[in-house]
mmCIF file of the N, C-alpha and C atoms, coordinates in Angstrom:
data_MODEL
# 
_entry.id   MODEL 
# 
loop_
_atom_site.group_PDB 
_atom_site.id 
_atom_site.type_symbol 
_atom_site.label_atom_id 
_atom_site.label_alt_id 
_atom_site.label_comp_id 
_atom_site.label_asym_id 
_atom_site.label_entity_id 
_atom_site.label_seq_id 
_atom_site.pdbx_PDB_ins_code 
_atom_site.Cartn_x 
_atom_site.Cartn_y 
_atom_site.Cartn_z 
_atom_site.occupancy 
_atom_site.B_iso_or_equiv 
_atom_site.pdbx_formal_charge 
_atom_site.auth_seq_id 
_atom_site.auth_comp_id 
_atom_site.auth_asym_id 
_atom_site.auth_atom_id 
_atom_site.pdbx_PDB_model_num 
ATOM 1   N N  . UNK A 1 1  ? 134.251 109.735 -62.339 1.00 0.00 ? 1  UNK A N  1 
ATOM 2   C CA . UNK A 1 1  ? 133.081 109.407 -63.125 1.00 0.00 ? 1  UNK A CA 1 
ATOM 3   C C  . UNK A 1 1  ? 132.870 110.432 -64.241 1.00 0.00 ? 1  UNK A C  1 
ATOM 4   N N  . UNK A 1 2  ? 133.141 111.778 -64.310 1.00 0.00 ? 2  UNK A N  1 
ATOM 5   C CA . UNK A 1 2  ? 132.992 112.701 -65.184 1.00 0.00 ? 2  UNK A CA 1 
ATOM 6   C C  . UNK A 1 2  ? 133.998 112.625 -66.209 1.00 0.00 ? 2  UNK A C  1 
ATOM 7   N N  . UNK A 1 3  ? 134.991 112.306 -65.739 1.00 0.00 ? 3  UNK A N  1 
ATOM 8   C CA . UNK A 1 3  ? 136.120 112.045 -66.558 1.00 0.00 ? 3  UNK A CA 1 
ATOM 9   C C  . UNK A 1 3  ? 136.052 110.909 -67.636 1.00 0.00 ? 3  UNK A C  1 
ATOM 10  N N  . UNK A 1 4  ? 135.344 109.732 -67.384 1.00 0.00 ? 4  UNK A N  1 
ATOM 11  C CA . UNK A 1 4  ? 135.101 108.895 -68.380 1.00 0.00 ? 4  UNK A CA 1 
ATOM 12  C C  . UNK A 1 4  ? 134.003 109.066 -68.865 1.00 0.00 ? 4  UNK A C  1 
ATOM 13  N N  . UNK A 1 5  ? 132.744 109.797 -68.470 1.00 0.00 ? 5  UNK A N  1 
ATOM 14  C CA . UNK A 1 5  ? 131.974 110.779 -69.475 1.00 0.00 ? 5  UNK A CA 1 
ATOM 15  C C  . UNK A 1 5  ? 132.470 110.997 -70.876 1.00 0.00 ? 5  UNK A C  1 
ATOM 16  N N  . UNK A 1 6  ? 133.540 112.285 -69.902 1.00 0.00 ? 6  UNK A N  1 
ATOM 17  C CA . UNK A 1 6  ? 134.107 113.184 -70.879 1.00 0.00 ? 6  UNK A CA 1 
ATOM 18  C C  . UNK A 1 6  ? 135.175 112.111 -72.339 1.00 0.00 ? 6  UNK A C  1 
ATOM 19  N N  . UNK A 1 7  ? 135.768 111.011 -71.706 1.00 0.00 ? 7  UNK A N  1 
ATOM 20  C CA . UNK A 1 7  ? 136.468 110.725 -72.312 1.00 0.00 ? 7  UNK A CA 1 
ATOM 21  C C  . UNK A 1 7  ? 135.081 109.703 -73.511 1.00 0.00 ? 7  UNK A C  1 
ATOM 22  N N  . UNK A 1 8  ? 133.982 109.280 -72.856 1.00 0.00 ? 8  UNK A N  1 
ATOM 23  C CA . UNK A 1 8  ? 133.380 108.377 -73.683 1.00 0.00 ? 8  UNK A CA 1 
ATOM 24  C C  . UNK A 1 8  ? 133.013 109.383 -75.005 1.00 0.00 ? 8  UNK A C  1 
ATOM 25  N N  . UNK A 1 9  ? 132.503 110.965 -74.520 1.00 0.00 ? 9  UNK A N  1 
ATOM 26  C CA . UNK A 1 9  ? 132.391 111.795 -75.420 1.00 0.00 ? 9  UNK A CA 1 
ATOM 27  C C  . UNK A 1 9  ? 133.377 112.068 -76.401 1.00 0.00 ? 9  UNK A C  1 
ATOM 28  N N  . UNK A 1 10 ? 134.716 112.077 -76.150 1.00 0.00 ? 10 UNK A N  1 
ATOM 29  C CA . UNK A 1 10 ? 135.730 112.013 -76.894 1.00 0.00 ? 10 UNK A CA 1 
ATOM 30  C C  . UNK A 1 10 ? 135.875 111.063 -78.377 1.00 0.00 ? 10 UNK A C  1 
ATOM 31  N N  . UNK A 1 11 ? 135.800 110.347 -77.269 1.00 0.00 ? 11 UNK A N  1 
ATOM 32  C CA . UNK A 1 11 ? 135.800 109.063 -78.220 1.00 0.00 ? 11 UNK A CA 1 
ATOM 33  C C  . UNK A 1 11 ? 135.130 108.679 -79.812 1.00 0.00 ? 11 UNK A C  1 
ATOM 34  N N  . UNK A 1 12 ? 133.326 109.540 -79.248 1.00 0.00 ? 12 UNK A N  1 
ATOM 35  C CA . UNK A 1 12 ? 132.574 109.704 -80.483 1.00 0.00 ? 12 UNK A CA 1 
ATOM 36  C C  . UNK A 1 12 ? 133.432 110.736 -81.706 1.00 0.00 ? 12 UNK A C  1 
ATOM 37  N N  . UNK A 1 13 ? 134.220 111.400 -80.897 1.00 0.00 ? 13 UNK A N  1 
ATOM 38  C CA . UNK A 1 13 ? 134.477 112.887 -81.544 1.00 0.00 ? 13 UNK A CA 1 
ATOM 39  C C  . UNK A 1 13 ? 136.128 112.342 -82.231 1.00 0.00 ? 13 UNK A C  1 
ATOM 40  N N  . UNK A 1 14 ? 136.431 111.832 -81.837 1.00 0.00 ? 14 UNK A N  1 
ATOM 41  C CA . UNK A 1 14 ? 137.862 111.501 -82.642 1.00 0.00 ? 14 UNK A CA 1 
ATOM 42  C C  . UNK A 1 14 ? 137.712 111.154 -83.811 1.00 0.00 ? 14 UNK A C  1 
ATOM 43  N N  . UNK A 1 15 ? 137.251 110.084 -84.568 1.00 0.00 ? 15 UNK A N  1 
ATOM 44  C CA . UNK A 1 15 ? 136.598 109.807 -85.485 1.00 0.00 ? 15 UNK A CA 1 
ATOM 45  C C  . UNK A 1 15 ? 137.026 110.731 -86.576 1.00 0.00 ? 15 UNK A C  1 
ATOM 46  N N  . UNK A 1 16 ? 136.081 111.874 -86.195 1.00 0.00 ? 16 UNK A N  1 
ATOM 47  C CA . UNK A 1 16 ? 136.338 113.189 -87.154 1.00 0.00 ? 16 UNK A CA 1 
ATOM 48  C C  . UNK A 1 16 ? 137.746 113.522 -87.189 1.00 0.00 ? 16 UNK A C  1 
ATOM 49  N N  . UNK A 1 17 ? 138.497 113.657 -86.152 1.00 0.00 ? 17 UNK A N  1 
ATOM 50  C CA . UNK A 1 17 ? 139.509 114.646 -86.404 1.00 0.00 ? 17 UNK A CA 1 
ATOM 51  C C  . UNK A 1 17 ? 140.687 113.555 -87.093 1.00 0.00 ? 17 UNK A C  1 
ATOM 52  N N  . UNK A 1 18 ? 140.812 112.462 -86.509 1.00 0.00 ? 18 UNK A N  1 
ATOM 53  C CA . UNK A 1 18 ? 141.385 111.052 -87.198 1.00 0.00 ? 18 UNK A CA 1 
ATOM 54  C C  . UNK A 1 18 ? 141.623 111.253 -88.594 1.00 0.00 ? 18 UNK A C  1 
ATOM 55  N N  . UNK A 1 19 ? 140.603 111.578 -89.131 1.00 0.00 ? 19 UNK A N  1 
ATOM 56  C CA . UNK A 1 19 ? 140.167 111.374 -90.747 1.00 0.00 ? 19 UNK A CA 1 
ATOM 57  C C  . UNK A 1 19 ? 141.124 112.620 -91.457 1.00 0.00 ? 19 UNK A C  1 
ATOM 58  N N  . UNK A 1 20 ? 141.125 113.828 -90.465 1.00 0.00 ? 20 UNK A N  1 
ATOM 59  C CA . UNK A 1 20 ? 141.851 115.037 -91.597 1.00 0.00 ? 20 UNK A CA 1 
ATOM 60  C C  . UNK A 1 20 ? 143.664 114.679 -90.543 1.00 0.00 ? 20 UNK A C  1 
ATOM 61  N N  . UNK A 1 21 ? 144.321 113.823 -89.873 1.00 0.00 ? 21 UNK A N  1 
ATOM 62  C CA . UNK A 1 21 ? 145.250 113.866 -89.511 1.00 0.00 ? 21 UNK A CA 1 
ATOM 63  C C  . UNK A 1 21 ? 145.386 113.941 -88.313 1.00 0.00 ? 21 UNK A C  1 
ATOM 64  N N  . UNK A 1 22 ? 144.257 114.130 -87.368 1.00 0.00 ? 22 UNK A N  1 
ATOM 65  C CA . UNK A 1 22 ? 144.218 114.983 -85.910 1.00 0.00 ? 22 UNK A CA 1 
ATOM 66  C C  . UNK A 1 22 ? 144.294 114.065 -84.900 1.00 0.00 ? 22 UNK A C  1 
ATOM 67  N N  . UNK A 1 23 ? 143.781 114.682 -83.737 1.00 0.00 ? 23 UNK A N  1 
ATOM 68  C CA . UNK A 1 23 ? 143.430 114.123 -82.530 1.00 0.00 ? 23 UNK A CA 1 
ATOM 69  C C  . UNK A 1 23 ? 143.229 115.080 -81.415 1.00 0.00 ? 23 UNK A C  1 
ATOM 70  N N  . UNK A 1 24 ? 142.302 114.048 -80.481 1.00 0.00 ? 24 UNK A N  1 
ATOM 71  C CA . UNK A 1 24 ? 142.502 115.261 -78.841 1.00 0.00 ? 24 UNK A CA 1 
ATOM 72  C C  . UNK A 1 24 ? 142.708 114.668 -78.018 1.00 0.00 ? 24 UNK A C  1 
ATOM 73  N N  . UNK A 1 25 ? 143.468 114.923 -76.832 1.00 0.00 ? 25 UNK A N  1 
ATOM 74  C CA . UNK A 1 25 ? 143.889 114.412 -75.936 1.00 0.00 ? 25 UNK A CA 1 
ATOM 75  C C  . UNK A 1 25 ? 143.543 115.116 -74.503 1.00 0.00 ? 25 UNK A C  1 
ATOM 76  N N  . UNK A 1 26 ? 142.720 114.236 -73.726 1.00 0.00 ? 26 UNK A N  1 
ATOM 77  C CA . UNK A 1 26 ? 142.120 115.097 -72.351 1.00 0.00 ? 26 UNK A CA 1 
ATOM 78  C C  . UNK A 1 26 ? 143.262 115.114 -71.603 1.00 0.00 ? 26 UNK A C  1 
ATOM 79  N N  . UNK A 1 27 ? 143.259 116.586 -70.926 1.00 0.00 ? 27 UNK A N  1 
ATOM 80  C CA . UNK A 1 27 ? 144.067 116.111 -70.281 1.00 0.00 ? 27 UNK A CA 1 
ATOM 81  C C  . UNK A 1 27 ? 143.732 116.374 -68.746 1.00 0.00 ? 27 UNK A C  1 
ATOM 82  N N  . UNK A 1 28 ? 142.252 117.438 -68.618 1.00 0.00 ? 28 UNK A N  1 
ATOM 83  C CA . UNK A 1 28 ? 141.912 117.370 -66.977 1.00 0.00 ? 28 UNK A CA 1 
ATOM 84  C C  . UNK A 1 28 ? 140.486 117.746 -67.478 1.00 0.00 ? 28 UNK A C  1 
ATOM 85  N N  . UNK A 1 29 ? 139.789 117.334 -66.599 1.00 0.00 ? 29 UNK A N  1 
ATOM 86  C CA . UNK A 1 29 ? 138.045 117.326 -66.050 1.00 0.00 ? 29 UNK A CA 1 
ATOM 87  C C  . UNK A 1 29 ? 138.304 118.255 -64.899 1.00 0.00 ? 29 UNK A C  1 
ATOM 88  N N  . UNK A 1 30 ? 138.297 119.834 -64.598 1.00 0.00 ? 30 UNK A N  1 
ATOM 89  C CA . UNK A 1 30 ? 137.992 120.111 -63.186 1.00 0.00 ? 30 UNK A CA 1 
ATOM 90  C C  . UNK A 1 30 ? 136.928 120.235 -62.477 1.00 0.00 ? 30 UNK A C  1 
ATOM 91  N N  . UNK A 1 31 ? 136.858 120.496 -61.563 1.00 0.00 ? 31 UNK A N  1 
ATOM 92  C CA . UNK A 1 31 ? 135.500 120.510 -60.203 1.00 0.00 ? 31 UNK A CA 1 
ATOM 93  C C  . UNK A 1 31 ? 134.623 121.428 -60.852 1.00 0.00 ? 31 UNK A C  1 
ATOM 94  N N  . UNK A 1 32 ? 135.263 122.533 -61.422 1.00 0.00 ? 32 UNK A N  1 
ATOM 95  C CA . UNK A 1 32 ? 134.089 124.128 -61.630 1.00 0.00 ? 32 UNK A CA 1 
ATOM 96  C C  . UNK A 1 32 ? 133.486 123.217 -63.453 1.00 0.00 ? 32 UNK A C  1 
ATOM 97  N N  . UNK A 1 33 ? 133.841 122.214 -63.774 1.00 0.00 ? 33 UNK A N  1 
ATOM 98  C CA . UNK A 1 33 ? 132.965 122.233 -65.232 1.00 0.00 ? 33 UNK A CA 1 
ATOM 99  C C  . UNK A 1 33 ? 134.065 122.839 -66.641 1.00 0.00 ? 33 UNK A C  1 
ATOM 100 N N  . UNK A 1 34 ? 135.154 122.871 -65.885 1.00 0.00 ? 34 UNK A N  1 
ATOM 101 C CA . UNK A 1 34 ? 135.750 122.811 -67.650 1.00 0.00 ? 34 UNK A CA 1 
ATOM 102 C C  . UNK A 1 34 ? 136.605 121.965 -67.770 1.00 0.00 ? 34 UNK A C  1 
ATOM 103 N N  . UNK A 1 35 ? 136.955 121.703 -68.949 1.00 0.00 ? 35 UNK A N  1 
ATOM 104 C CA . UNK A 1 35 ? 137.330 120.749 -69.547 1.00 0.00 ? 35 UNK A CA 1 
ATOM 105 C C  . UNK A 1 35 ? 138.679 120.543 -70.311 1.00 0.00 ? 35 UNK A C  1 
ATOM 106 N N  . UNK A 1 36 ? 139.993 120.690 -70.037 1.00 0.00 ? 36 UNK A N  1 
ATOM 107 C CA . UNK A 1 36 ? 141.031 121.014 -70.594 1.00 0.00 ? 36 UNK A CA 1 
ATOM 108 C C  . UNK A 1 36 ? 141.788 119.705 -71.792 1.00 0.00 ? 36 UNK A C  1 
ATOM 109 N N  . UNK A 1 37 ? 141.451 120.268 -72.976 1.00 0.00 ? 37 UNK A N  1 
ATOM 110 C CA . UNK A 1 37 ? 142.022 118.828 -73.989 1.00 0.00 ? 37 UNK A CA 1 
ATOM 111 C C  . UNK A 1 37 ? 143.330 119.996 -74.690 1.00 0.00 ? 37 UNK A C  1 
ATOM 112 N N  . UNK A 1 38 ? 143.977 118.706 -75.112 1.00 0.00 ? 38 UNK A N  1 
ATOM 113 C CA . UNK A 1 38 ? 145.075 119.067 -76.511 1.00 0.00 ? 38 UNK A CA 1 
ATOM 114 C C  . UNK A 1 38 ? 145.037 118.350 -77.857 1.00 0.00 ? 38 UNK A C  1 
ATOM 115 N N  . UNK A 1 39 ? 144.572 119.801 -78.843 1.00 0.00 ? 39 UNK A N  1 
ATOM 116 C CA . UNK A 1 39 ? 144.804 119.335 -80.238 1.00 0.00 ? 39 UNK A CA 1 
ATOM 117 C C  . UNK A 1 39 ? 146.277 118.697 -80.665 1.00 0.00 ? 39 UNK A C  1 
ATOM 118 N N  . UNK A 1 40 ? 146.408 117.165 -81.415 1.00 0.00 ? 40 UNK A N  1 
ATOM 119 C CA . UNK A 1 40 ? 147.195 116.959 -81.674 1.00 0.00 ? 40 UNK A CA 1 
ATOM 120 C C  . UNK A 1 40 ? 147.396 116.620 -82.729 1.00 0.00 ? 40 UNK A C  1 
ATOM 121 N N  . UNK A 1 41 ? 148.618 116.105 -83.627 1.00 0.00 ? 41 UNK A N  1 
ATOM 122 C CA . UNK A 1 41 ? 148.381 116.210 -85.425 1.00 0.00 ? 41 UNK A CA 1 
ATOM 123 C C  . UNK A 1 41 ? 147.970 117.310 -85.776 1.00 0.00 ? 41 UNK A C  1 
ATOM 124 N N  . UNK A 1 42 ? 147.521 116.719 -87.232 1.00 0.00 ? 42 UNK A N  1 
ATOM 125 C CA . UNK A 1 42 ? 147.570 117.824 -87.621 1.00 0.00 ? 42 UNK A CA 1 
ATOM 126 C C  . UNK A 1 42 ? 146.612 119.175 -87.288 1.00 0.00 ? 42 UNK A C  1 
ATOM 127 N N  . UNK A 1 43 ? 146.008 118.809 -85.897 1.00 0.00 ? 43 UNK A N  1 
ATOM 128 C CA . UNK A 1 43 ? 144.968 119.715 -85.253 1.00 0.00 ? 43 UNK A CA 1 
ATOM 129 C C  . UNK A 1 43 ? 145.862 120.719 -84.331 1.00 0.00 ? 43 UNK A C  1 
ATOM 130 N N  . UNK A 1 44 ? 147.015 120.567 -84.117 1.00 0.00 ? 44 UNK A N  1 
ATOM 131 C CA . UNK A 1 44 ? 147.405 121.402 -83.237 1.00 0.00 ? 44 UNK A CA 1 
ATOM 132 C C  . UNK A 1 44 ? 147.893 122.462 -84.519 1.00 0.00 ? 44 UNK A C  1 
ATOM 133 N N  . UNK A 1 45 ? 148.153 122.530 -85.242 1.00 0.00 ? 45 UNK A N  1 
ATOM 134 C CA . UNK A 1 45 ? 148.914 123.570 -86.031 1.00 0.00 ? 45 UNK A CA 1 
ATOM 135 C C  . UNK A 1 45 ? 147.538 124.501 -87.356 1.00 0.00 ? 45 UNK A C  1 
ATOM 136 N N  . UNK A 1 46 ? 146.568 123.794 -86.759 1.00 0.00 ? 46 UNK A N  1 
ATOM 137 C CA . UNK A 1 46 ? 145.837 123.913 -87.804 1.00 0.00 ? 46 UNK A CA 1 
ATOM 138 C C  . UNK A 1 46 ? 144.924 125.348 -87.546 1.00 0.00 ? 46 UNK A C  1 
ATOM 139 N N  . UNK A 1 47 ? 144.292 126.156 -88.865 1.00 0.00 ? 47 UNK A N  1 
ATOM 140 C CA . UNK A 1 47 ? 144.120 127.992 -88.262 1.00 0.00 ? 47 UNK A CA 1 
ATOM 141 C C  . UNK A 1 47 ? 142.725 127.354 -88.276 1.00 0.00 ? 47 UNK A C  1 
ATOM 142 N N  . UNK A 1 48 ? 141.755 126.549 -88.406 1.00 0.00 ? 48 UNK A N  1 
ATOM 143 C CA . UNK A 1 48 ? 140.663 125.976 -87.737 1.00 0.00 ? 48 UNK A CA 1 
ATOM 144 C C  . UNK A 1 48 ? 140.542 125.331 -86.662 1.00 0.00 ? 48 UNK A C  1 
ATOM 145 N N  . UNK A 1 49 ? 141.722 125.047 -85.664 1.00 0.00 ? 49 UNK A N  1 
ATOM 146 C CA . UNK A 1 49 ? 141.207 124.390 -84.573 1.00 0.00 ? 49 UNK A CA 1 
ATOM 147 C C  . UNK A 1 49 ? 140.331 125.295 -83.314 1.00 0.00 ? 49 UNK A C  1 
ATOM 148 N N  . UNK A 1 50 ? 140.321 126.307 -83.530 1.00 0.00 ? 50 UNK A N  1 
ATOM 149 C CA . UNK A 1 50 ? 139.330 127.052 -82.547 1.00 0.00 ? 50 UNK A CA 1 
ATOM 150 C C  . UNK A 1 50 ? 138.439 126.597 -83.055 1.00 0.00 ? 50 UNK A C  1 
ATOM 151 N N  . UNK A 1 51 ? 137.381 126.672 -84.047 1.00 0.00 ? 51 UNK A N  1 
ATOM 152 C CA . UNK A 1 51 ? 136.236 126.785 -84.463 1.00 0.00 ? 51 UNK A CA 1 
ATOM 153 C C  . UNK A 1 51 ? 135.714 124.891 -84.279 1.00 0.00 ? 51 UNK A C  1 
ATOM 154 N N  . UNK A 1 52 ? 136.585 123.869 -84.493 1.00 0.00 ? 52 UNK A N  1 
ATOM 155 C CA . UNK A 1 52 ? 137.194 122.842 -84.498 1.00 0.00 ? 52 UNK A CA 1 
ATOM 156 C C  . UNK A 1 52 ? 136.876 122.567 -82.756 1.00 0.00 ? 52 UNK A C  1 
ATOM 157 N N  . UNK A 1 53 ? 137.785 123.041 -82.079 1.00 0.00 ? 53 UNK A N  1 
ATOM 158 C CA . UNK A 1 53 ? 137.211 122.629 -80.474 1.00 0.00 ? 53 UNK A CA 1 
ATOM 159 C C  . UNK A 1 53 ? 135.952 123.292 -79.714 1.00 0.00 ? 53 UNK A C  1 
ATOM 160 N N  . UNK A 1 54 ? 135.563 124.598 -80.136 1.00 0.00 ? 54 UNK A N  1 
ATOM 161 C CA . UNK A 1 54 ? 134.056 124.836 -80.087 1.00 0.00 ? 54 UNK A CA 1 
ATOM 162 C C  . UNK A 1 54 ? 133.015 124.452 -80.596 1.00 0.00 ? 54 UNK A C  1 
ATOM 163 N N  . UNK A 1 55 ? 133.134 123.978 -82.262 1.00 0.00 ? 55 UNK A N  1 
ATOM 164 C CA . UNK A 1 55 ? 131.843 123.519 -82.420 1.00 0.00 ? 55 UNK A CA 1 
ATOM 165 C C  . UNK A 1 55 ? 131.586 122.025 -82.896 1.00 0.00 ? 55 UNK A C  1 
ATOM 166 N N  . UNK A 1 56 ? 132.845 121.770 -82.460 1.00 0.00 ? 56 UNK A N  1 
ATOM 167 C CA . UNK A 1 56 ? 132.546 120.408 -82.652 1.00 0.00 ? 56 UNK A CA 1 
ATOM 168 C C  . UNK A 1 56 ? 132.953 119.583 -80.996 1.00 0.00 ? 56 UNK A C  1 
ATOM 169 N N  . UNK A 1 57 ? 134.216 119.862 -80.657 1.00 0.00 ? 57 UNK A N  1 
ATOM 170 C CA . UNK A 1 57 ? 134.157 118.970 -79.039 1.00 0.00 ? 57 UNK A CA 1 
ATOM 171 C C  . UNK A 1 57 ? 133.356 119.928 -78.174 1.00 0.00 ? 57 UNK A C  1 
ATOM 172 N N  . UNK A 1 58 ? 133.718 121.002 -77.963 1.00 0.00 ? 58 UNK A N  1 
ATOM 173 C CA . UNK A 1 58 ? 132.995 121.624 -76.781 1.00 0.00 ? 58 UNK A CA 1 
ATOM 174 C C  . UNK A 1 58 ? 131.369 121.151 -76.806 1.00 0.00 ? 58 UNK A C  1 
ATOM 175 N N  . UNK A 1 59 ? 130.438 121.589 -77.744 1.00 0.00 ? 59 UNK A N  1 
ATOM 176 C CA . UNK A 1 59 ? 129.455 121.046 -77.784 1.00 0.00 ? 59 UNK A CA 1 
ATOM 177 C C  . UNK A 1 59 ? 129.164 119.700 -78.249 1.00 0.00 ? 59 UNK A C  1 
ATOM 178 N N  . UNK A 1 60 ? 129.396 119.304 -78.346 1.00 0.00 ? 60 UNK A N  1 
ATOM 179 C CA . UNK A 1 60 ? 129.155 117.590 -78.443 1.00 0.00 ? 60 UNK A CA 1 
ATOM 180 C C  . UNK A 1 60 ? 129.418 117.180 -76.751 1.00 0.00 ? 60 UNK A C  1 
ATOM 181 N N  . UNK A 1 61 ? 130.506 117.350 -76.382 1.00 0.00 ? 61 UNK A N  1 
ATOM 182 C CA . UNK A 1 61 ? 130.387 117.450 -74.997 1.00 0.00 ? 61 UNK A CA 1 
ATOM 183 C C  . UNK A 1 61 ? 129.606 117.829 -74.144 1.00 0.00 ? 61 UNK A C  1 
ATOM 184 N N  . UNK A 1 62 ? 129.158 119.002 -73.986 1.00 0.00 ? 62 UNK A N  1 
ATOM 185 C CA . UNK A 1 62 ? 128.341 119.882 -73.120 1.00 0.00 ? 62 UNK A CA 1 
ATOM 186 C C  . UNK A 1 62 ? 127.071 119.210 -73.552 1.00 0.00 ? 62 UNK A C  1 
ATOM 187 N N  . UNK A 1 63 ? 126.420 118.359 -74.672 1.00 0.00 ? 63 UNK A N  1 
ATOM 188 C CA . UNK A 1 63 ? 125.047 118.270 -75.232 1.00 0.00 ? 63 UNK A CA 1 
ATOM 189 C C  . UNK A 1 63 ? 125.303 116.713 -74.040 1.00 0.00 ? 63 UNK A C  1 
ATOM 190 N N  . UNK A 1 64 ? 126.494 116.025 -74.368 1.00 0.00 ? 64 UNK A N  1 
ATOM 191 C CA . UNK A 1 64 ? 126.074 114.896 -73.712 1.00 0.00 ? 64 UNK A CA 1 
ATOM 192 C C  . UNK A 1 64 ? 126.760 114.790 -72.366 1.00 0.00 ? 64 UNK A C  1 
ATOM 193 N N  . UNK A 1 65 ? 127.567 115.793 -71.578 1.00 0.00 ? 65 UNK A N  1 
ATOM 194 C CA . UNK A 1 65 ? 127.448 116.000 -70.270 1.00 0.00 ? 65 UNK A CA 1 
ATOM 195 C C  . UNK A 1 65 ? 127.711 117.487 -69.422 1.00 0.00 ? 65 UNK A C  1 
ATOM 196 N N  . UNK A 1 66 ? 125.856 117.224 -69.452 1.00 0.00 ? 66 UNK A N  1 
ATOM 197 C CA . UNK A 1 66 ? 125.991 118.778 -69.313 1.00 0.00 ? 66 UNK A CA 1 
ATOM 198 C C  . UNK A 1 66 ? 126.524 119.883 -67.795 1.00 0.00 ? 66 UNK A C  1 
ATOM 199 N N  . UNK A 1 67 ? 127.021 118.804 -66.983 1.00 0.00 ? 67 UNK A N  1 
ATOM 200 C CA . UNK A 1 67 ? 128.281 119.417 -66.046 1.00 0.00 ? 67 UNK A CA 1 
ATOM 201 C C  . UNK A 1 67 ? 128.641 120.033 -66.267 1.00 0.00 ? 67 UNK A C  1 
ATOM 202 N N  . UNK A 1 68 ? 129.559 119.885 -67.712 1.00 0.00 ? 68 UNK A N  1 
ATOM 203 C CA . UNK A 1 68 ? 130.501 120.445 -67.879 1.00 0.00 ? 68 UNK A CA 1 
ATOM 204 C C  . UNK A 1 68 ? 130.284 122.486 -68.489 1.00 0.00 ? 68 UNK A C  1 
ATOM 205 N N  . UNK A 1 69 ? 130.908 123.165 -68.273 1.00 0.00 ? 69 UNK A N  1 
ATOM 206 C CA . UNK A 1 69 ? 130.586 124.188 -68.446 1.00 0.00 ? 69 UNK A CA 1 
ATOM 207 C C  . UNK A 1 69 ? 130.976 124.911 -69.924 1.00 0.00 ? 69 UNK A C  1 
ATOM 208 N N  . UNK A 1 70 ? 132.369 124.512 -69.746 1.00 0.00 ? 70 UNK A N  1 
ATOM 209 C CA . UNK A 1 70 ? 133.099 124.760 -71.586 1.00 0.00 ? 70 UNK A CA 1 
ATOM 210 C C  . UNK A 1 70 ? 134.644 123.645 -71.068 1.00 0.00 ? 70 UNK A C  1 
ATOM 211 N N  . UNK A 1 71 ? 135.107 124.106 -72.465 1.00 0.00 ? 71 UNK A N  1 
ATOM 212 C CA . UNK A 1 71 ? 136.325 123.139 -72.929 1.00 0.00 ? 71 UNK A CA 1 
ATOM 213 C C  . UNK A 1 71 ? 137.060 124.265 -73.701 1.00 0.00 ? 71 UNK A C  1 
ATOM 214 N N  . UNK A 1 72 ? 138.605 123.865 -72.910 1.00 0.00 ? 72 UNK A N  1 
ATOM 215 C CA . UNK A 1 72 ? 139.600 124.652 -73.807 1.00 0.00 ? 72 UNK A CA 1 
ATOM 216 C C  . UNK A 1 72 ? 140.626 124.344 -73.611 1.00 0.00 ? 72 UNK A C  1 
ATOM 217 N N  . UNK A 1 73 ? 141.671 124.849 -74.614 1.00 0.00 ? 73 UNK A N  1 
ATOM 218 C CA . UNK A 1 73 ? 142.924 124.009 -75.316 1.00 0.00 ? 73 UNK A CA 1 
ATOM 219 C C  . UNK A 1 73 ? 144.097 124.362 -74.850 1.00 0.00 ? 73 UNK A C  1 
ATOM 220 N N  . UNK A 1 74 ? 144.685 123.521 -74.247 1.00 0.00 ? 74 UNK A N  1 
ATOM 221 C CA . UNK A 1 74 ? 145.915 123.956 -73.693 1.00 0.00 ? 74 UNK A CA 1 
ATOM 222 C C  . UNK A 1 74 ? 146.699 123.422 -74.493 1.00 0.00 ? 74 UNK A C  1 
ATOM 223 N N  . UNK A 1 75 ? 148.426 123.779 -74.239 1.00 0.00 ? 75 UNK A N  1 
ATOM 224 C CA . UNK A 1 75 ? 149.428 123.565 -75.305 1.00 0.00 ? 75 UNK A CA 1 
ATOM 225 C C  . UNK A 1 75 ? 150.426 122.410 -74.675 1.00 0.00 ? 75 UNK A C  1 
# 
């Protein structure tokens, strides 16, 4: 159930990254509240995707399920 949360949250959030080349891809919801996605396109290579998965998925996430604790980017 958290997992399609997380993914409905996604969903709003792709949109954006779509538009400059990007994407994210979930790839685990764990028990403790974080959230493991991968920047892909042109988001994985990009020297903004930190700022990019904090202030735009991490919180957009966390605002609309607030389970979750943080989100971060694996390779």
């Amino acid at each position: 159930m958290l997992r399609e949360k997380v993914e409905g949250v996604l969903d709003k959030v792709r949109p954006l990254l779509q538009r400059d080349g990007g994407d994210v891809e979930l790839v685990d919801v764990q028990d403790d509240g974080v959230v493991k996605v991968k920047l892909t396109g042109a988001c994985s290579g990009c020297p903004m995707s930190t700022m990019t998965l904090k202030n735009a998925i991490e919180e957009t996430i966390k605002n609309e399920v607030p389970e979750i604790k943080s989100v971060e980017q694996v390779s």
